[in-house]
mmCIF file of the N, C-alpha and C atoms, coordinates in Angstrom:
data_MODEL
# 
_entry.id   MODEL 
# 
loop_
_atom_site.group_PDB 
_atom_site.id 
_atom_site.type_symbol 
_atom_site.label_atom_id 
_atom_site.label_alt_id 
_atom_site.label_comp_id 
_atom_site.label_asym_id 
_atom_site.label_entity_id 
_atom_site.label_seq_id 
_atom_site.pdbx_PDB_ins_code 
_atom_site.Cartn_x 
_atom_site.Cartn_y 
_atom_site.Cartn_z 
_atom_site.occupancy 
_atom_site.B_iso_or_equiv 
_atom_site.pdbx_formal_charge 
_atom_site.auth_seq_id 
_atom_site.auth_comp_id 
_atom_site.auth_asym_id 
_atom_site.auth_atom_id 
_atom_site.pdbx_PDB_model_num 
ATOM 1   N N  . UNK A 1 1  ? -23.555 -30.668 -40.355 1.00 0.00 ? 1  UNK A N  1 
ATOM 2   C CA . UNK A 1 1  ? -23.331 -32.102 -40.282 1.00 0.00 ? 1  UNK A CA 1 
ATOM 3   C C  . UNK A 1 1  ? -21.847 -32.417 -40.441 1.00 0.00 ? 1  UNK A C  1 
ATOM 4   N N  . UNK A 1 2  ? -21.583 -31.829 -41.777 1.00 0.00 ? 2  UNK A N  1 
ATOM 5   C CA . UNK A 1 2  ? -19.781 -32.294 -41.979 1.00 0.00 ? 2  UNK A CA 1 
ATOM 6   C C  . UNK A 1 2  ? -18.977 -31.703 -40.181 1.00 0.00 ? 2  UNK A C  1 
ATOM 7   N N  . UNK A 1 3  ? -19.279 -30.434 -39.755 1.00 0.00 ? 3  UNK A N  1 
ATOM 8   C CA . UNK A 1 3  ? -18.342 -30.018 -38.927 1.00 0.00 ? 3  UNK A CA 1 
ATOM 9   C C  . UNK A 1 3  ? -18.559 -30.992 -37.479 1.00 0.00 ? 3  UNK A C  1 
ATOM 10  N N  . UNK A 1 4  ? -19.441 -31.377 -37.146 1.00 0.00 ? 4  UNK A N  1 
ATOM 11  C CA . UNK A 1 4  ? -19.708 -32.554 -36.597 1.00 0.00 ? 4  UNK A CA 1 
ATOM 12  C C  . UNK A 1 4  ? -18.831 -33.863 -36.915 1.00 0.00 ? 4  UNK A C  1 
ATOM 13  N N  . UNK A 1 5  ? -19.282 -34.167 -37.397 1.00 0.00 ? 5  UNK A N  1 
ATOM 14  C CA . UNK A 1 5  ? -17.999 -35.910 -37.740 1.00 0.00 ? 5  UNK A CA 1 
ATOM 15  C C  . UNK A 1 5  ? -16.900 -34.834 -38.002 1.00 0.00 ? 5  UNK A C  1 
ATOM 16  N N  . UNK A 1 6  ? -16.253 -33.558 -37.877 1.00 0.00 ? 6  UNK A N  1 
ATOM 17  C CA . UNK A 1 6  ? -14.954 -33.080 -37.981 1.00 0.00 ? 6  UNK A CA 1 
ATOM 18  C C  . UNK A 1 6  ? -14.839 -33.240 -36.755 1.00 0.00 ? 6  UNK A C  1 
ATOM 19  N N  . UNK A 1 7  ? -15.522 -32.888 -35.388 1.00 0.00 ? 7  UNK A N  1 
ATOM 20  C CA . UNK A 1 7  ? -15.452 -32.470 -34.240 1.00 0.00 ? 7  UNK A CA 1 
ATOM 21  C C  . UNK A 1 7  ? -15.024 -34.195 -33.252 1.00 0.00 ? 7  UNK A C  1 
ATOM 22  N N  . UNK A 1 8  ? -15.690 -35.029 -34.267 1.00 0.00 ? 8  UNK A N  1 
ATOM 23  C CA . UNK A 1 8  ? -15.837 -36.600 -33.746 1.00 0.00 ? 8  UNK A CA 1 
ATOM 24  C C  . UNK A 1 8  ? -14.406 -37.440 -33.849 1.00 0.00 ? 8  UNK A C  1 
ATOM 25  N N  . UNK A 1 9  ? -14.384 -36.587 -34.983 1.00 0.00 ? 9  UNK A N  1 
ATOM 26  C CA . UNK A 1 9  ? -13.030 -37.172 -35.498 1.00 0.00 ? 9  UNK A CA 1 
ATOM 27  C C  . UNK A 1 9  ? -11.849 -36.771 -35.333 1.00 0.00 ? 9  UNK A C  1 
ATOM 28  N N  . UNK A 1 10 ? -11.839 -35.904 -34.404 1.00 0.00 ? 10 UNK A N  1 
ATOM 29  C CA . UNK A 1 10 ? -10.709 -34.579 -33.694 1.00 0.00 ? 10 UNK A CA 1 
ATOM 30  C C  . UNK A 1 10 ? -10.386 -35.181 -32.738 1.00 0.00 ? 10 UNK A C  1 
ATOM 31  N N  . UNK A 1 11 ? -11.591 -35.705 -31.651 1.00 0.00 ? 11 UNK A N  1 
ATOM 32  C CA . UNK A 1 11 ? -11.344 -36.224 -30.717 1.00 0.00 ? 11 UNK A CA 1 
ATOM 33  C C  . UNK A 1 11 ? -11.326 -37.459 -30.904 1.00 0.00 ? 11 UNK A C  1 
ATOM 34  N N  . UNK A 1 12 ? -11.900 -38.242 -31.465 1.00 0.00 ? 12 UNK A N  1 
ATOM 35  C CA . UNK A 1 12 ? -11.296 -39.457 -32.102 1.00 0.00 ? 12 UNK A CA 1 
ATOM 36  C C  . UNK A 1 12 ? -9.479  -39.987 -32.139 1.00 0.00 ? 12 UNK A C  1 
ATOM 37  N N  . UNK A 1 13 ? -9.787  -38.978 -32.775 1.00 0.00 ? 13 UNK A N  1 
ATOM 38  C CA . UNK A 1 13 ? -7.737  -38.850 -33.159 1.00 0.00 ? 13 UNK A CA 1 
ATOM 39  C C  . UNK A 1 13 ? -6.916  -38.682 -31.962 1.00 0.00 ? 13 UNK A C  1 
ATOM 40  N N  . UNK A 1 14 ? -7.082  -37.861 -31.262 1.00 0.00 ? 14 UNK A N  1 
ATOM 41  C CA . UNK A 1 14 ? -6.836  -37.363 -29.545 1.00 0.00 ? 14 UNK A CA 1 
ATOM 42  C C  . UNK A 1 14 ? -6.624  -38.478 -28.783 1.00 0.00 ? 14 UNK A C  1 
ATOM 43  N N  . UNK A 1 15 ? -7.709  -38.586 -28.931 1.00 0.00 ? 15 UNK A N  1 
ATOM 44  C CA . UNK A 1 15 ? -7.929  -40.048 -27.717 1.00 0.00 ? 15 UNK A CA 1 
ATOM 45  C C  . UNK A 1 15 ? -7.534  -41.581 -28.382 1.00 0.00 ? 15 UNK A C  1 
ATOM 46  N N  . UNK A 1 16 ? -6.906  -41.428 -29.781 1.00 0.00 ? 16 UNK A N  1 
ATOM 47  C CA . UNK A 1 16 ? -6.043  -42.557 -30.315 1.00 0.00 ? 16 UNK A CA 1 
ATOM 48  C C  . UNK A 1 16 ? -4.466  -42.609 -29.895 1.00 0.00 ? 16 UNK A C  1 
ATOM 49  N N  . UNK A 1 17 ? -3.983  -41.390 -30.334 1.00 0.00 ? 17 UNK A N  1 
ATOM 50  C CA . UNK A 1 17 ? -2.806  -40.954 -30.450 1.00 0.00 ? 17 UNK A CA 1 
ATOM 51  C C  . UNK A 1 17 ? -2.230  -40.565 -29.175 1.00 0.00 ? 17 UNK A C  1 
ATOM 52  N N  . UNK A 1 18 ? -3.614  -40.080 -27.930 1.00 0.00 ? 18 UNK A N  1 
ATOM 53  C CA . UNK A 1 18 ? -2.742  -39.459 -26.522 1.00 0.00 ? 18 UNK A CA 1 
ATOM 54  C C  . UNK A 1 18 ? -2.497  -38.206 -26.683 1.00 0.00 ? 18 UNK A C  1 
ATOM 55  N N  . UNK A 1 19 ? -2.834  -37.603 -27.821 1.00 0.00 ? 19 UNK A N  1 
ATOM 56  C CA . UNK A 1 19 ? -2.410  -36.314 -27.923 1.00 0.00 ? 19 UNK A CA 1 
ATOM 57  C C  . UNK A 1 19 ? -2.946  -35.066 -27.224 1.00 0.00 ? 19 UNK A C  1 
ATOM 58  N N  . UNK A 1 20 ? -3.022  -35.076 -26.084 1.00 0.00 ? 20 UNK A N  1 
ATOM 59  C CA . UNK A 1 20 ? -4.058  -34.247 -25.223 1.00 0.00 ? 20 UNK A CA 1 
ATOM 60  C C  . UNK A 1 20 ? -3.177  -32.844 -25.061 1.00 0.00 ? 20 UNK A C  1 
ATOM 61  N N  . UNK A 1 21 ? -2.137  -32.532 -25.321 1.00 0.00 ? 21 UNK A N  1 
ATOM 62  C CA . UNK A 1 21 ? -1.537  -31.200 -25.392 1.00 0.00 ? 21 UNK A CA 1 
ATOM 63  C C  . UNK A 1 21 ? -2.503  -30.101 -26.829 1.00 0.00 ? 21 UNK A C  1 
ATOM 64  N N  . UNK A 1 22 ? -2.855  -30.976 -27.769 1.00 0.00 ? 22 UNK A N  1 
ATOM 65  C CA . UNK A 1 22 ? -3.423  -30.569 -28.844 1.00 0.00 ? 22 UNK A CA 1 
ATOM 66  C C  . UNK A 1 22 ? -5.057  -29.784 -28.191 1.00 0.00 ? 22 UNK A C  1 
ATOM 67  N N  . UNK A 1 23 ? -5.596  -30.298 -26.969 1.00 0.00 ? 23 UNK A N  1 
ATOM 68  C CA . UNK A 1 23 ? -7.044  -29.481 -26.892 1.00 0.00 ? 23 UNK A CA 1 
ATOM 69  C C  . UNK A 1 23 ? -6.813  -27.947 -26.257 1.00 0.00 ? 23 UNK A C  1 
ATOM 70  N N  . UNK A 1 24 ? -6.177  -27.880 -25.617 1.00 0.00 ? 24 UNK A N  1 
ATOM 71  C CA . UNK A 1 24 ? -5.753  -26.463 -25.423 1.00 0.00 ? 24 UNK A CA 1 
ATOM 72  C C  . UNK A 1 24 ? -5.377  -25.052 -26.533 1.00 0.00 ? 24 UNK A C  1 
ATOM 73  N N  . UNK A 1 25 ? -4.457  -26.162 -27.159 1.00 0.00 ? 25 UNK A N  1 
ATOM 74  C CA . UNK A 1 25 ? -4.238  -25.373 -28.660 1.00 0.00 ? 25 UNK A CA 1 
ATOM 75  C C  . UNK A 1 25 ? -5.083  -25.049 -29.003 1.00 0.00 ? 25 UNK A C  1 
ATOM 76  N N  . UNK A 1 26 ? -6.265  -25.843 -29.472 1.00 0.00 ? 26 UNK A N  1 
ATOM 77  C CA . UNK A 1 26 ? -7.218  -25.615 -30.171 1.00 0.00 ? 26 UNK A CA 1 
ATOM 78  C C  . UNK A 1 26 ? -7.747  -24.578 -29.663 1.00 0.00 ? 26 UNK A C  1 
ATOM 79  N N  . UNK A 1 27 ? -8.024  -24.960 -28.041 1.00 0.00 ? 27 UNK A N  1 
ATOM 80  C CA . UNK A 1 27 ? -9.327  -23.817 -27.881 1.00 0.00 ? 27 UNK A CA 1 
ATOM 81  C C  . UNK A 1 27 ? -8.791  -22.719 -27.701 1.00 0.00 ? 27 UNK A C  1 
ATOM 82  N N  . UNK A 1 28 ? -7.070  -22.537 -27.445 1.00 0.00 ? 28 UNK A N  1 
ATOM 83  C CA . UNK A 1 28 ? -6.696  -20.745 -27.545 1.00 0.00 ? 28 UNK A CA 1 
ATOM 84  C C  . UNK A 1 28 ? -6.787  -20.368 -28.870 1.00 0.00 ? 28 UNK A C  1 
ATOM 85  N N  . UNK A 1 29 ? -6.345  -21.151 -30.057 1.00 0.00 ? 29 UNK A N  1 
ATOM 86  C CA . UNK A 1 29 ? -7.151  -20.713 -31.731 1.00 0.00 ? 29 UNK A CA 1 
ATOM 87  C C  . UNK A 1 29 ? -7.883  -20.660 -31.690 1.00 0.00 ? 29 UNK A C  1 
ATOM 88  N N  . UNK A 1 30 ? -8.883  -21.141 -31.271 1.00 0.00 ? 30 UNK A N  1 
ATOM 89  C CA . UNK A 1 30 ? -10.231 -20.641 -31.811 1.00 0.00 ? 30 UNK A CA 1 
ATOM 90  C C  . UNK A 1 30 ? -10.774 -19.030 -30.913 1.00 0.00 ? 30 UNK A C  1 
ATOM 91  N N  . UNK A 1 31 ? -10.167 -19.067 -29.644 1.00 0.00 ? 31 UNK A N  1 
ATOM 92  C CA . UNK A 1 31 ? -9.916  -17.807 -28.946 1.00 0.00 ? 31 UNK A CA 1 
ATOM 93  C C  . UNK A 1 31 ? -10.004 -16.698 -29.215 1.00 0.00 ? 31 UNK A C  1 
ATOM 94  N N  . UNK A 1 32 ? -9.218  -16.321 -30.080 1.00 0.00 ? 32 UNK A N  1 
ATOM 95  C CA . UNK A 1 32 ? -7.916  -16.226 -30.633 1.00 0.00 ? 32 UNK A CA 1 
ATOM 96  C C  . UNK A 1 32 ? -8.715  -15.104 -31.569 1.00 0.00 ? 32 UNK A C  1 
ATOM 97  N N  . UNK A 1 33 ? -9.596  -16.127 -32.304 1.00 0.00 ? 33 UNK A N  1 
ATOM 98  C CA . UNK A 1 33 ? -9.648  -16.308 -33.999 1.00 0.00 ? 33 UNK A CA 1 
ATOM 99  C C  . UNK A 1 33 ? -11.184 -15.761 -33.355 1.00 0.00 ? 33 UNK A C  1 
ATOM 100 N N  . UNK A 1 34 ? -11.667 -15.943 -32.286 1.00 0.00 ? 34 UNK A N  1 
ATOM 101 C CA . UNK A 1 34 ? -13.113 -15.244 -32.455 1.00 0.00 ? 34 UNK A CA 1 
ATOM 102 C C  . UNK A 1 34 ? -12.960 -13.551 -31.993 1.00 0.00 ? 34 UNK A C  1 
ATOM 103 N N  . UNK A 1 35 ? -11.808 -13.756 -31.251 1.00 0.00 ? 35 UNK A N  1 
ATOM 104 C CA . UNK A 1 35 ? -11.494 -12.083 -30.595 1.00 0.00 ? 35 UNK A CA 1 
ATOM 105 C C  . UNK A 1 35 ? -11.336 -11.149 -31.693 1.00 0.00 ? 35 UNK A C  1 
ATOM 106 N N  . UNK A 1 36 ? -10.524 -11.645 -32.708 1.00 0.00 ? 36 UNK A N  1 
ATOM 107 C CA . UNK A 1 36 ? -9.746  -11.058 -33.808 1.00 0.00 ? 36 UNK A CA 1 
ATOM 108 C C  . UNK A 1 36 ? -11.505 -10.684 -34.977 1.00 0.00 ? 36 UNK A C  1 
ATOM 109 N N  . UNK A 1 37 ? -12.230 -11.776 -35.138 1.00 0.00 ? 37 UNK A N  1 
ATOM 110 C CA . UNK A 1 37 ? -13.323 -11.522 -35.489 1.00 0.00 ? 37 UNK A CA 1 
ATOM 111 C C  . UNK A 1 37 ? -14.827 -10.862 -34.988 1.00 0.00 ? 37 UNK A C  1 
ATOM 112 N N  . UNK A 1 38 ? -14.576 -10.590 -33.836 1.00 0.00 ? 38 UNK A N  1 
ATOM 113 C CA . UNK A 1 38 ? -16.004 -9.847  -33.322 1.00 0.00 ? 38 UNK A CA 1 
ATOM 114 C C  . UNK A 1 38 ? -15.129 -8.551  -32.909 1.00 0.00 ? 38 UNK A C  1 
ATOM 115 N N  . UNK A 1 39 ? -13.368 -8.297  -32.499 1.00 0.00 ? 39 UNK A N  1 
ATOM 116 C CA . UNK A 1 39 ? -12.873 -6.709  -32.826 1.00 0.00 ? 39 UNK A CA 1 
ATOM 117 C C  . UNK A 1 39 ? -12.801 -6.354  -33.946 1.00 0.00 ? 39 UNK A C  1 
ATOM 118 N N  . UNK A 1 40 ? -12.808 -6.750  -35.256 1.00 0.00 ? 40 UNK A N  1 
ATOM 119 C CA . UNK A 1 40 ? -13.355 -6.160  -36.491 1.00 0.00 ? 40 UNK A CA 1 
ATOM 120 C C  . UNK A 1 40 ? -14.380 -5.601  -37.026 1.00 0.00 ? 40 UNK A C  1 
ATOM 121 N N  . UNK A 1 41 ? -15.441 -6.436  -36.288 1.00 0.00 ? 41 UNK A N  1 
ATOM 122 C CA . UNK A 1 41 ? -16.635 -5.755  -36.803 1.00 0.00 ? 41 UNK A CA 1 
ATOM 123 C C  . UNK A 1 41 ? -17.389 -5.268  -34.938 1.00 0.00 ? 41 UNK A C  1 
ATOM 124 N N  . UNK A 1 42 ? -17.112 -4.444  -34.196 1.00 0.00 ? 42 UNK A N  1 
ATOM 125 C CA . UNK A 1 42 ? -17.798 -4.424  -33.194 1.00 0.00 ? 42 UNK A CA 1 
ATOM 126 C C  . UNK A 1 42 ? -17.108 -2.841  -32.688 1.00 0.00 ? 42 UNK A C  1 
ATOM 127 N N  . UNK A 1 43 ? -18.118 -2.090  -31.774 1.00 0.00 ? 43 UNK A N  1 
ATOM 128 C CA . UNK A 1 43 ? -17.735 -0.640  -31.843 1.00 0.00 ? 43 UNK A CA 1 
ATOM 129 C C  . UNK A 1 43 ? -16.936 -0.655  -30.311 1.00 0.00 ? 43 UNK A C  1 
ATOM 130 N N  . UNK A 1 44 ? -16.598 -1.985  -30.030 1.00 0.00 ? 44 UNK A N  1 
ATOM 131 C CA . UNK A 1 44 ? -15.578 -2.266  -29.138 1.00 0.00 ? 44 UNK A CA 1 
ATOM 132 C C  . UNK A 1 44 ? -14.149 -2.763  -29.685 1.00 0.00 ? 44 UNK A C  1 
ATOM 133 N N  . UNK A 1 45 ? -13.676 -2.388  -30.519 1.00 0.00 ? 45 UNK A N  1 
ATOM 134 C CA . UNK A 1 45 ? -12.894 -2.533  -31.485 1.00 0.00 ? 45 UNK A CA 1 
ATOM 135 C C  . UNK A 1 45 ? -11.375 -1.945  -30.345 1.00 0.00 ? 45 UNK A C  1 
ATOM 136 N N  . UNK A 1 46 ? -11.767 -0.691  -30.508 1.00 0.00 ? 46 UNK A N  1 
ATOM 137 C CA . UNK A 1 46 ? -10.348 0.599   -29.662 1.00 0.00 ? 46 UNK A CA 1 
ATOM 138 C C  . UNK A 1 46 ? -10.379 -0.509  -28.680 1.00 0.00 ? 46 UNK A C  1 
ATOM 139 N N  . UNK A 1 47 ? -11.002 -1.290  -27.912 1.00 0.00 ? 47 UNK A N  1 
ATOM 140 C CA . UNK A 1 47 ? -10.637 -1.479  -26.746 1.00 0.00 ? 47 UNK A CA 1 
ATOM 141 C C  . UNK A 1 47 ? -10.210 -2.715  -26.189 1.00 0.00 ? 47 UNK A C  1 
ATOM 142 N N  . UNK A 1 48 ? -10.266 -3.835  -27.698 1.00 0.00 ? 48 UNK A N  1 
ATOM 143 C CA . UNK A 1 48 ? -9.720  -4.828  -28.370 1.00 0.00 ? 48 UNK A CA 1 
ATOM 144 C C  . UNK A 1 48 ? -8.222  -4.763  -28.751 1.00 0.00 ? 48 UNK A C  1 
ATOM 145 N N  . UNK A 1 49 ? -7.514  -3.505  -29.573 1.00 0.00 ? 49 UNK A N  1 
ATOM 146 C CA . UNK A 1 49 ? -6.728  -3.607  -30.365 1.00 0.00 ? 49 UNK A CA 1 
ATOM 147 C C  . UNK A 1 49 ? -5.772  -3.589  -29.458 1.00 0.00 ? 49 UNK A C  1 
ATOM 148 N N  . UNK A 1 50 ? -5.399  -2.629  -27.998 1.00 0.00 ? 50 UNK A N  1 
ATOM 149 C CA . UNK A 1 50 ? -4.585  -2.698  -27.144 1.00 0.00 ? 50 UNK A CA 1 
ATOM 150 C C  . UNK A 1 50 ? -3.724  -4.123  -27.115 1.00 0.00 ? 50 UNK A C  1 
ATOM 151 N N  . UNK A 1 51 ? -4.597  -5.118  -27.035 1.00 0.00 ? 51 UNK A N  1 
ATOM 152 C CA . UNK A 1 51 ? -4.427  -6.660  -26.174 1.00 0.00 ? 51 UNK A CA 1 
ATOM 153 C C  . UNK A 1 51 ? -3.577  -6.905  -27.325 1.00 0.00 ? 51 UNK A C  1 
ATOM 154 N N  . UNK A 1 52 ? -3.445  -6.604  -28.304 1.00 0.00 ? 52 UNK A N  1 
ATOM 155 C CA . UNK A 1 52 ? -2.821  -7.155  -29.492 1.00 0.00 ? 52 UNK A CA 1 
ATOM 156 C C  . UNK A 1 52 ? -1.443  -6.381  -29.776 1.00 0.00 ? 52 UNK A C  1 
# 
């Protein structure tokens, strides 16, 4: 529920401010941040770490 009204209120803010350079950001962090977390624990790891 909370990450919801976070998600509302992200774009909320976005679409107040004009700040549309900010959704890209986001979604290469979160990218980013899931690659870094499923090559840690996954036996595709060796073939992950290269890219980095």
């Amino acid at each position: 529920m909370a990450s919801q009204s976070l998600l509302k209120e992200f774009f909320a803010f976005i679409r107040h401010e004009k700040k549309w350079w900010m959704i890209p950001l986001v979604v290469v962090l979160l990218v980013v941040g899931a690659l870094i977390l499923f090559a840690s624990s996954s036996p595709l790891a060796p073939f992950v770490y290269p890219l980095f």
